[in-house]
C-alpha positions in Angstrom: 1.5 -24.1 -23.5 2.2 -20.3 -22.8 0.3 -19.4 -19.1 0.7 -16.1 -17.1 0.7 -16.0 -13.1 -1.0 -13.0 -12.5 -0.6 -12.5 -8.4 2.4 -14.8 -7.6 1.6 -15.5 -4.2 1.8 -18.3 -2.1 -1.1 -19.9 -4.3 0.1 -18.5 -7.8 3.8 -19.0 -7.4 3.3 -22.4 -5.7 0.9 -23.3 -8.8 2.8 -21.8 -11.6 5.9 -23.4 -10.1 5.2 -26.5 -10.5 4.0 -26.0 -14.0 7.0 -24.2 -15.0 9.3 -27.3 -13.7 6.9 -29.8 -15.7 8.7 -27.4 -18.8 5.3 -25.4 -19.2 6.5 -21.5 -20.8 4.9 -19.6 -17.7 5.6 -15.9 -16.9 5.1 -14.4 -13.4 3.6 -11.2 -12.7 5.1 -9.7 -9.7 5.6 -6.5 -7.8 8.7 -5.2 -5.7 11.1 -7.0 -4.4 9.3 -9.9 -4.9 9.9 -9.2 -8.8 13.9 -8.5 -8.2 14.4 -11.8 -6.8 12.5 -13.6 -9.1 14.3 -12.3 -11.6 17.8 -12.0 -9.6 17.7 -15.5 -8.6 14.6 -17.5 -9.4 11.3 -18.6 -7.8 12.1 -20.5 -5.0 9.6 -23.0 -3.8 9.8 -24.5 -0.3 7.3 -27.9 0.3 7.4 -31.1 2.0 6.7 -33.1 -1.3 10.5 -31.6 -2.5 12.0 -28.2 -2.5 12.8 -26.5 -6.1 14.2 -23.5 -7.9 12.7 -21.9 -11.1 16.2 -19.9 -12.3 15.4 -18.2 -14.7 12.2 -17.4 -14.4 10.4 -14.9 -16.6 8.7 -12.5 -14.4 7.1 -8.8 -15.1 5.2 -6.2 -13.4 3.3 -5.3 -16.7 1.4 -7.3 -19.0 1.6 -5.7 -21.9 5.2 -7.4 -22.9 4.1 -11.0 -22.0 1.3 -10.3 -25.2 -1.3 -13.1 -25.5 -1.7 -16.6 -23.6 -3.6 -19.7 -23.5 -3.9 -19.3 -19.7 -3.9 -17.1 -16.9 -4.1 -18.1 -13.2 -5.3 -15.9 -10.9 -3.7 -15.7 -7.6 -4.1 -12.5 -6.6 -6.1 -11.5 -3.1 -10.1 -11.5 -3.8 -10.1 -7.5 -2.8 -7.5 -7.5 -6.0 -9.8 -9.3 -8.9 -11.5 -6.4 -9.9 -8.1 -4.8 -10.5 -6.3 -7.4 -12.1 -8.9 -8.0 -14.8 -8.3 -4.8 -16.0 -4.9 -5.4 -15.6 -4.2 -8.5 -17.8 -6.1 -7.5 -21.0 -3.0 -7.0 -22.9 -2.9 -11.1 -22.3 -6.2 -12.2 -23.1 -6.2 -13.7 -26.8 -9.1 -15.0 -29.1 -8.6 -18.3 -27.1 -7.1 -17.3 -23.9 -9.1 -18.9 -20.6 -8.6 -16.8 -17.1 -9.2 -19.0 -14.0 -9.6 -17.3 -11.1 -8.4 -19.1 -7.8 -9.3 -17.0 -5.3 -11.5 -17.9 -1.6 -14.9 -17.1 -2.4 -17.6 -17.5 -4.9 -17.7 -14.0 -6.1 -14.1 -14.0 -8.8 -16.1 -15.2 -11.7 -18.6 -12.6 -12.1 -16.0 -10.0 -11.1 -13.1 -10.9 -14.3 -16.1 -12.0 -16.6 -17.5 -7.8 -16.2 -14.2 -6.6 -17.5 -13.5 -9.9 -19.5 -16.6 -11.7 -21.1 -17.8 -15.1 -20.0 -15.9 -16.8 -22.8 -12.8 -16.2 -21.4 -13.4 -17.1 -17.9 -13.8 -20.5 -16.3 -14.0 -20.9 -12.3 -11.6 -22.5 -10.1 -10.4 -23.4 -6.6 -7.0 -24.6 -5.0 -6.2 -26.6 -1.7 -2.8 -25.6 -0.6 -1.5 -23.9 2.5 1.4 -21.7 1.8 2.5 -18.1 1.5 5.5 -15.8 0.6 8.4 -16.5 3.0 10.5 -13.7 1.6 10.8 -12.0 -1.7 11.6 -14.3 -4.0 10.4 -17.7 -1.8 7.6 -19.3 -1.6 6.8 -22.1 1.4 4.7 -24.5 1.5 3.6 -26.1 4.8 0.5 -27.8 4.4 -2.4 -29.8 2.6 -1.8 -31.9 0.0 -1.8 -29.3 -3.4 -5.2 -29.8 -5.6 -6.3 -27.4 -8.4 -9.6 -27.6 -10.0 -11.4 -25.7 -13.2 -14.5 -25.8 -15.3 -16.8 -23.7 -17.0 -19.7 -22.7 -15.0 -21.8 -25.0 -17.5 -20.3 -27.7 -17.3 -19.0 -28.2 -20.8 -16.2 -30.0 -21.8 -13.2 -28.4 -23.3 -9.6 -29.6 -24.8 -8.3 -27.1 -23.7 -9.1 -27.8 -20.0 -8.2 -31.2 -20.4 -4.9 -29.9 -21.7 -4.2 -27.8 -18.9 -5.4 -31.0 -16.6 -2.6 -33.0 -18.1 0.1 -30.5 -17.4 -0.4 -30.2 -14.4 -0.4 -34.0 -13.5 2.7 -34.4 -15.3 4.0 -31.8 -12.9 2.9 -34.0 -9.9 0.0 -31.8 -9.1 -4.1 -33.4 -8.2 -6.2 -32.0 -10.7 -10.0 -32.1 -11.6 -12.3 -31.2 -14.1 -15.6 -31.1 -11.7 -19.0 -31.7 -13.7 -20.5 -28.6 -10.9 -17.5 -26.4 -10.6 -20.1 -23.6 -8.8 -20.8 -26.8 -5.8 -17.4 -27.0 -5.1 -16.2 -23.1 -5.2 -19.4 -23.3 -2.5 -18.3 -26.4 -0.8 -14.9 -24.3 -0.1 -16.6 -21.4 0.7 -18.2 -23.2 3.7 -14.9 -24.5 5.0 -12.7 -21.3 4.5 -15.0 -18.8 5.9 -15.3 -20.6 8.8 -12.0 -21.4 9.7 -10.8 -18.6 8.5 -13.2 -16.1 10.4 -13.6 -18.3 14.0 -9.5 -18.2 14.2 -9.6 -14.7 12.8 -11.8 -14.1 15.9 -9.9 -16.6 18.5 -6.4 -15.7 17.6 -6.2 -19.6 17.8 -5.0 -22.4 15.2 -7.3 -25.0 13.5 -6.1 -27.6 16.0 -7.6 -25.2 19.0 -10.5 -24.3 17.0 -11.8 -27.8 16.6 -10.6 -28.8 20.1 -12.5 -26.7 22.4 -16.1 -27.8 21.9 -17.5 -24.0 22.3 -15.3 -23.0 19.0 -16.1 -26.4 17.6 -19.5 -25.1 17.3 -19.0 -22.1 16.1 -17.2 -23.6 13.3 -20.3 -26.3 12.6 -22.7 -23.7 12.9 -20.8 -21.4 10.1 -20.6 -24.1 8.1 -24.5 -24.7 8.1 -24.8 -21.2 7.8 -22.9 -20.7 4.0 -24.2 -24.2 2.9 -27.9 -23.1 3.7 -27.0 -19.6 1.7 -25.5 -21.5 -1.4 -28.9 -23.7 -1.2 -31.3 -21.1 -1.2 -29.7 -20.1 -4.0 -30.2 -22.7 -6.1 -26.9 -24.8 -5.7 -26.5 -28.4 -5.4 -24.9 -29.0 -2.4 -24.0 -32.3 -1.1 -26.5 -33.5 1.7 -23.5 -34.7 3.7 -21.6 -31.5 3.1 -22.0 -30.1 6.4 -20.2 -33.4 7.8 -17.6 -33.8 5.6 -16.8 -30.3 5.6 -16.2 -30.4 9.6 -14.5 -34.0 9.3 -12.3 -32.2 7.0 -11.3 -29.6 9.4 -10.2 -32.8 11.9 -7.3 -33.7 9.0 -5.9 -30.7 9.1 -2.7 -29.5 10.6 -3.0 -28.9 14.3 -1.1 -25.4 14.0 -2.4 -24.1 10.3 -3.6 -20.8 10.2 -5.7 -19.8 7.3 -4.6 -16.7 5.2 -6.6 -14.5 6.1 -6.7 -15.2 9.6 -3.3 -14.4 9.1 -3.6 -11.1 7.4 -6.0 -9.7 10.3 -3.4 -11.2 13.0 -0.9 -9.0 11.3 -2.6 -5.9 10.5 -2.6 -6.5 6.8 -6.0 -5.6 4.6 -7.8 -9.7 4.3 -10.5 -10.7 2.2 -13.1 -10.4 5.1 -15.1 -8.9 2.5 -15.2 -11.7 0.0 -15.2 -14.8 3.1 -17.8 -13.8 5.9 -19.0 -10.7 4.3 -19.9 -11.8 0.9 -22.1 -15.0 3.2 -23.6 -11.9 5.2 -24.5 -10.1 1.8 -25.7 -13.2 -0.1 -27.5 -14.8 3.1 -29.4 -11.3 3.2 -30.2 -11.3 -0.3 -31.4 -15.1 -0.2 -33.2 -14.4 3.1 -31.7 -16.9 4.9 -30.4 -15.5 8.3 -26.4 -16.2 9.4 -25.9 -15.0 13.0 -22.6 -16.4 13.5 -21.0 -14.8 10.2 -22.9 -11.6 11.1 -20.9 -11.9 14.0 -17.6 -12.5 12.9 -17.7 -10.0 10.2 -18.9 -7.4 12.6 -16.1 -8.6 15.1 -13.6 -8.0 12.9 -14.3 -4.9 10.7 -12.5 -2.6 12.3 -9.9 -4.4 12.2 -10.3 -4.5 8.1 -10.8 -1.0 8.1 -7.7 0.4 10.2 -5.9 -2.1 7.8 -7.2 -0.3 5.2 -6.6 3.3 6.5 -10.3 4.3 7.3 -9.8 3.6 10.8 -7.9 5.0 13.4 -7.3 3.4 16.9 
């Protein structure tokens, strides 16, 4: 099984890590230093479920020499999608499948433009981690799922194939029968946690704690799962509940990615978490004061990040 990292991140490298150390032929596209390291001294991966070193690891800036696969994951920023599915056509093959795991619901329609919808199948991750250094990746929380599908539904060897590597490398993965629920279901938690402590400045232990940002985070939540909904997906009555009892699990000082990002001046995917829920609610008709205000809170943040501001 030949797969391509395309964005090795703290989601891709952690992902394509493990693969690679279950004996899986994976090559990591990299920039920077990040790429010298990698291919100085290895991937390293720091977690709490065992620390490891990929050495050597195949790693590239450019496509083109890696030539065809039988997957790509996607773990570049959502701002980057557009980009990257440009980017990796020199990998796509007759039977190549690109699975996008980026925050959001708006990946799949973005590499299936430059791609075709035969070649793409959406997915989703669970993992907190992030690069620690070039070269290192560290994981510090939740327990590591992955999950893909077509947006049909229909089975697929392949799928199961890449399901099966990636429990032999020790990782939780799913074939959902409603892959669009979940990318929605995750959409609901990350935007909210993501945007209130974007907003707050404040971990997910403070956010849940102090009843007034407890709210705000309930009230988000409603707010995406009556925009997915309206829309015609098949939400989970109990989502709203599980969603927030979810939040109560997590670690007391995790900071979402990018809550970080905004903390740290860095560009985020504000775009693609509260604003894509402001766009779609508007489209859908459905009215979402709090994301409205979050996403109005913090674009100018987003946009001296990105150079169109100055103050």
């Amino acid at each position: 099984m030949r797969v391509a990292i395309f964005g090795t991140g703290g989601v891709g490298g952690y992902f394509g890590g493990r693969l690679a150390l279950a004996g899986a032929d994976v090559t990591f596209i990299a920039r920077g230093a990040h790429l010298d390291a990698i291919r100085t001294s290895g991937l390293a991966v720091e977690s709490p479920a065992g620390n490891f070193v990929i050495s050597p690891a195949r790693a590239e800036s450019d496509p083109a020499p890696v030539g065809a696969v039988d997957f790509v994951l996607v773990g570049t920023k959502a701002w980057q999608v557009t980009e990257a599915g440009l980017a990796m056509r020199p990998m796509i093959g007759a039977q190549t499948i690109v699975i996008p795991l980026q925050n959001g619901v708006e990946a799949t329609p973005q590499l299936t433009a430059s791609l075709g919808a035969d070649h793409v199948a959406p997915g989703l991750c669970r993992i907190s981690s992030f690069v620690a250094g070039p070269g290192r990746i560290r994981h510090v929380g939740v327990t590591p799922e992955i999950a893909f599908n077509w947006i049909d539904g229909r089975s697929d060897s392949r799928l199961e194939a890449l399901r099966c590597a990636f429990a032999s490398a020790g990782v939780a993965a799913s074939i959902p029968g409603d892959i669009e629920a979940d990318l929605w279901a995750k959409l609901a938690l990350i935007s909210s946690m993501s945007g209130v402590g974007a907003v707050t400045r404040a971990p997910v232990g403070v956010q849940r704690s102090v009843p007034e940002t407890r709210r705000l985070l309930d009230r988000a939540i409603h707010e995406t799962a009556a925009v997915a909904r309206a829309r015609g997906v098949a939400l989970a009555a109990s989502l709203e509940d599980t969603t927030l009892r979810y939040i109560d699990t997590l670690p007391l000082m995790m900071v979402a990615s990018m809550h970080r990002d905004i903390a740290e001046g860095r560009p985020s995917e504000l775009e693609f978490q509260n604003g894509s829920v402001v766009r779609l609610g508007r489209g859908s008709g459905v009215p979402v004061p709090v994301h409205e205000f979050i996403y109005s809170s913090l674009l100018p943040l987003e946009q001296r990040a990105r150079g169109q501001l100055q103050f």
